[in-house]
C-alpha positions in Angstrom: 19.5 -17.8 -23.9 18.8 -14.8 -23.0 14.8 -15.6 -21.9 16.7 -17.7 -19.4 19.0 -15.2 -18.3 16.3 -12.8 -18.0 14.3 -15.3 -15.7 17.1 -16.2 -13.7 18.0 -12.4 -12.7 13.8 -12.3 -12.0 14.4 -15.2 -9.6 17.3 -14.1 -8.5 16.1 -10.7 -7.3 12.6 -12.0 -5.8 15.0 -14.6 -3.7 16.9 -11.3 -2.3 13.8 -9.6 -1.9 12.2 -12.8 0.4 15.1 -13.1 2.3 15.6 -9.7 3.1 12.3 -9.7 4.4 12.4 -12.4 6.3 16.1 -11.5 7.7 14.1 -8.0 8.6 11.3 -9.8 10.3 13.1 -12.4 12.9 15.5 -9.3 13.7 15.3 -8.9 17.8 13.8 -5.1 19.0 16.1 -2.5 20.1 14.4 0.8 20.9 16.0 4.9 20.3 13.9 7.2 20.9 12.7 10.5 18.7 12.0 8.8 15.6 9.9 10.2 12.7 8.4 8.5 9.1 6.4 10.5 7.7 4.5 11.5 3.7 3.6 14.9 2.7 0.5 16.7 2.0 -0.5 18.0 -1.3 -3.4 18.9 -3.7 -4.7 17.5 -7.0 -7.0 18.1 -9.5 -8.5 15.2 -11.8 -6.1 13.5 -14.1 -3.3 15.5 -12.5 -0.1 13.7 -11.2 2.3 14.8 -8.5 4.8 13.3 -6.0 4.7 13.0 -2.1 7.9 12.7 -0.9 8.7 9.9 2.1 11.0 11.5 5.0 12.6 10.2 8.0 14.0 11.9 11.2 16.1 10.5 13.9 18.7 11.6 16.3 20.7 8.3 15.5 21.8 6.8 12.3 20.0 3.8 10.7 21.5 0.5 8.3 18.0 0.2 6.8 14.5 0.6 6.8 11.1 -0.5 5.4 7.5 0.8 4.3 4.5 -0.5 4.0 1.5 2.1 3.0 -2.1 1.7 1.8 -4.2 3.6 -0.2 -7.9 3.1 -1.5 -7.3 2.2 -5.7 -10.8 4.4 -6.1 -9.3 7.7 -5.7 -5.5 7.9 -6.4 -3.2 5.6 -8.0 0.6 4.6 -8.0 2.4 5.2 -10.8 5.5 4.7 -9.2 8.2 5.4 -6.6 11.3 7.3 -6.9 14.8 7.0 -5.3 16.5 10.4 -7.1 17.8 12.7 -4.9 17.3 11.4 -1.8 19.8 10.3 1.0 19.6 6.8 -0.6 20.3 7.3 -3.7 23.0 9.9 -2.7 24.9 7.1 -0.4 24.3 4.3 -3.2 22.4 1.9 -1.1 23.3 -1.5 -1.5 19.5 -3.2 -2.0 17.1 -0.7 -2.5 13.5 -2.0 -3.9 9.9 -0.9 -4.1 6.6 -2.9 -4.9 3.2 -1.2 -6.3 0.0 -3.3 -6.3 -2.9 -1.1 -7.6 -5.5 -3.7 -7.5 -4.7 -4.0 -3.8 -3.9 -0.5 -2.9 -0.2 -1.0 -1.7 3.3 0.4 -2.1 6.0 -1.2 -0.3 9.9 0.1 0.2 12.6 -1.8 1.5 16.0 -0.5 1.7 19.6 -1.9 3.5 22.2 0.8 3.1 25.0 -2.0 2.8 24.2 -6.0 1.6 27.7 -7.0 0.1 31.0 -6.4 0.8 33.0 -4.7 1.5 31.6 -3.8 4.6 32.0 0.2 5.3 29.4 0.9 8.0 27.4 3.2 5.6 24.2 4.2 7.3 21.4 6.6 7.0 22.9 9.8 8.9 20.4 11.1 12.5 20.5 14.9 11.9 16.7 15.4 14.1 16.2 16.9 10.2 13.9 15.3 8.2 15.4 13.3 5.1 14.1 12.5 1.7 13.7 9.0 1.6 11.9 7.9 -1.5 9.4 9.4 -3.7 6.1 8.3 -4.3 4.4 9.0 -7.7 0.6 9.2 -8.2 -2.4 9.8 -10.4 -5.7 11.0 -9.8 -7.7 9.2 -12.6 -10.4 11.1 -14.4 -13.3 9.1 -13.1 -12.5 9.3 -9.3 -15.6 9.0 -7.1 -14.1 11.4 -3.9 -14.4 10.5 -0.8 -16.8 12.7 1.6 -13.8 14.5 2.7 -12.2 15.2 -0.7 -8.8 13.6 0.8 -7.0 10.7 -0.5 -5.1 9.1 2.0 -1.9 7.5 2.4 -2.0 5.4 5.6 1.4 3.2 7.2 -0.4 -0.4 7.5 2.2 -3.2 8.6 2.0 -6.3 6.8 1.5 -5.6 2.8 3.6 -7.1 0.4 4.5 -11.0 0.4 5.9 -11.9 2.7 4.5 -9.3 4.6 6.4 -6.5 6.1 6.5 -4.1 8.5 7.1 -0.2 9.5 10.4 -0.4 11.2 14.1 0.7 10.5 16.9 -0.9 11.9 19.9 0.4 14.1 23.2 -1.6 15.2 21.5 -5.1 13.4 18.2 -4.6 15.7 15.1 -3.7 14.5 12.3 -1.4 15.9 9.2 0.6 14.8 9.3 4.4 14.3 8.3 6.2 17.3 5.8 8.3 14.9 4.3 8.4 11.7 2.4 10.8 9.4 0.5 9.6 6.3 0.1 11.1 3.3 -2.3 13.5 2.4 -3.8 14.0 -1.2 -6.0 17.0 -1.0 -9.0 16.1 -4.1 -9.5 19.4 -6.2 -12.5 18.2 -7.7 -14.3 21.3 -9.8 -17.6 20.6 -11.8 -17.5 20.2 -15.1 -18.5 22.6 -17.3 -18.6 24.0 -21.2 -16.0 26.8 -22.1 -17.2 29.6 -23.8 -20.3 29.7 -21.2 -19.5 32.0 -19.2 -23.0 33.1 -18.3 -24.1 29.7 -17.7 -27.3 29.5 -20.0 -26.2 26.7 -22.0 -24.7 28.2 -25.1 -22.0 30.0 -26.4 -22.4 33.6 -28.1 -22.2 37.4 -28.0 -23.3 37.5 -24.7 -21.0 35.8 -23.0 -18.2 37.7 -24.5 -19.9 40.9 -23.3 -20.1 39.1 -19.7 -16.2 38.9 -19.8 -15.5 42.5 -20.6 -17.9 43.9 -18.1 -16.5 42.0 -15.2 -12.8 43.2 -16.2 -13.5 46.4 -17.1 -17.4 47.4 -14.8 -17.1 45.0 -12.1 -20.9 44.5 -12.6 -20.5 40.4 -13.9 -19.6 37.9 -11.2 -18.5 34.6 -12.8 -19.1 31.3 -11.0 -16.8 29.0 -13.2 -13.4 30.5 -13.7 -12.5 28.0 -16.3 -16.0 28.7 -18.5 -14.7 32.3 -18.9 -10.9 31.4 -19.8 -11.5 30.6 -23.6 -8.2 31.3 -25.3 -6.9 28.3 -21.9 -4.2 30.6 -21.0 -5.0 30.4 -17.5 -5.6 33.8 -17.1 -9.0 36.1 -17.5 -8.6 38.7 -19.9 -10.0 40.5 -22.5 -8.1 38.4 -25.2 -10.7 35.6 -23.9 -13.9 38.2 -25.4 -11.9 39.0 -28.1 -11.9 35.0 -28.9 -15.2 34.3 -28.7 -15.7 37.5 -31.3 -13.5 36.2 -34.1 -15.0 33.0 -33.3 -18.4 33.8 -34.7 -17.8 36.5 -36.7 -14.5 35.8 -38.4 -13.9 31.7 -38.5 -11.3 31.5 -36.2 -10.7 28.3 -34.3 -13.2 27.3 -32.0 -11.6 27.1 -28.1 -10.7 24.4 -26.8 -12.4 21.4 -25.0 -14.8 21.0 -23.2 -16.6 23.5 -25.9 -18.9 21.6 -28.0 -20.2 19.9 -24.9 -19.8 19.8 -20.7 -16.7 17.7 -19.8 -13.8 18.4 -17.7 -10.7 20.5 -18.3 -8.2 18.5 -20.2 -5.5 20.8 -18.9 -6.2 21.9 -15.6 -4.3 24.7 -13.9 -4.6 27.4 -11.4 -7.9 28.2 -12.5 -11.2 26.2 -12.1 -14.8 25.8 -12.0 -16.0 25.5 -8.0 -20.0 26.1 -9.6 -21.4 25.1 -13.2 -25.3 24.8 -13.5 
């Protein structure tokens, strides 16, 4: 019983979903000006995940809106999208839905501010100040080929999803596109990959390299190329507890640091340091 039940709220929502759509679709155009969708801009490194956040501005309130954005699957993906604090969430929308397709390179967002009764005119509030819509989470995967530009972009393309649907909100039961829209930005933070512990970059790990730390804390004399190479204790931070590290390391047994040591690999735990140069 409860497989059927399961499948029948399954149906039951993709038969919402379709007809929304289609209600959205064959609405007739009425045009406001000074109208605004827009996604932020922000900067990743490999395996990191972060959130671009989906505002809106208008002068005029709005019943409901939709979404459709691509992205290219080869450099970022979806993991998700999140209504939590936004204006949506804080006026308890009536249908609020969101579709990722990975393979494709898709997310789509639909929201109607009221679907059932009782009927209160709730609507998205036109404050010409931009408000938090939605939330879209993504991944940079370990293995990203980047583009030329080192940007990962997240464009507004009508007609994704099935049935397909457009970038347009709706105001007094008419329909119209946003005036203008800003896509997404994911800035790629791509350092080389490199072996920590190397700091002098001759393709092993000893004394030396602890004595390169210590004279460019303390002499100034050492320039290091790869940040992360040099940060052996992965604190994030250059210091001379990273020399003292690599000295208990060979001379006393301690732990070895972590990866990538033994070989060159990337930074498991990336942070505000990295490696722009590794030969």
């Amino acid at each position: 019983m409860s497989d059927i039940m399961t499948l029948v709220n399954g149906l039951r929502r993709f038969l919402l979903w379709y007809c929304w759509i289609l209600i959205f679709s064959l609405l007739p155009t009425n045009l406001h000006a000074d109208s605004l969708l827009n996604l932020e801009t922000i900067k990743l490194n490999r395996g990191q995940r972060g959130t671009l956040t989906l505002q809106g501005t208008t002068d005029f309130a709005y019943q409901a809106f939709s979404a459709s954005i691509g992205f290219d699957p080869n450099t970022i993906h979806v993991s998700g999208v999140s209504f939590a604090e936004t204006i949506v969430e804080g006026l308890n929308g009536d249908f609020v839905q969101a579709n990722v397709n990975n393979d494709r390179g898709s997310v789509v967002i639909g929201v109607q501010m009221e679907l059932l009764p009782p009927f209160e005119d709730i609507r998205i509030p036109g404050i010409s100040q931009p408000l938090d819509l939605a939330h879209i989470e993504v991944v940079v995967p370990w293995d990203v080929e980047p583009p030329t530009d080192s940007r990962a972009r997240l464009k507004f393309i009508d007609n994704f999803g099935r049935p397909p649907i457009k970038n347009v909100l709706v105001v007094d039961n008419l329909s119209q596109p946003w005036d203008r829209m800003i896509e997404g930005v994911v800035i790629l933070n791509l350092p080389d990959p490199f072996r920590r512990g190397d700091v002098n970059q001759d393709s092993s790990v000893d004394l030396t390299d602890s004595l390169m730390v210590m004279g460019y804390l303390f002499l100034g004399t050492e320039r290091i190329l790869c940040m992360d190479s040099a940060d052996v204790n992965d604190n994030e931070r250059i210091e001379l507890g990273d020399a003292i590290y690599l000295l208990e390391y060979y001379f006393l047994g301690y732990d070895p640091p972590n990866d990538p040591f033994q070989y060159v690999g990337m930074d498991p735990t990336p942070g505000r340091l990295d490696c722009q140069s590794y030969q």
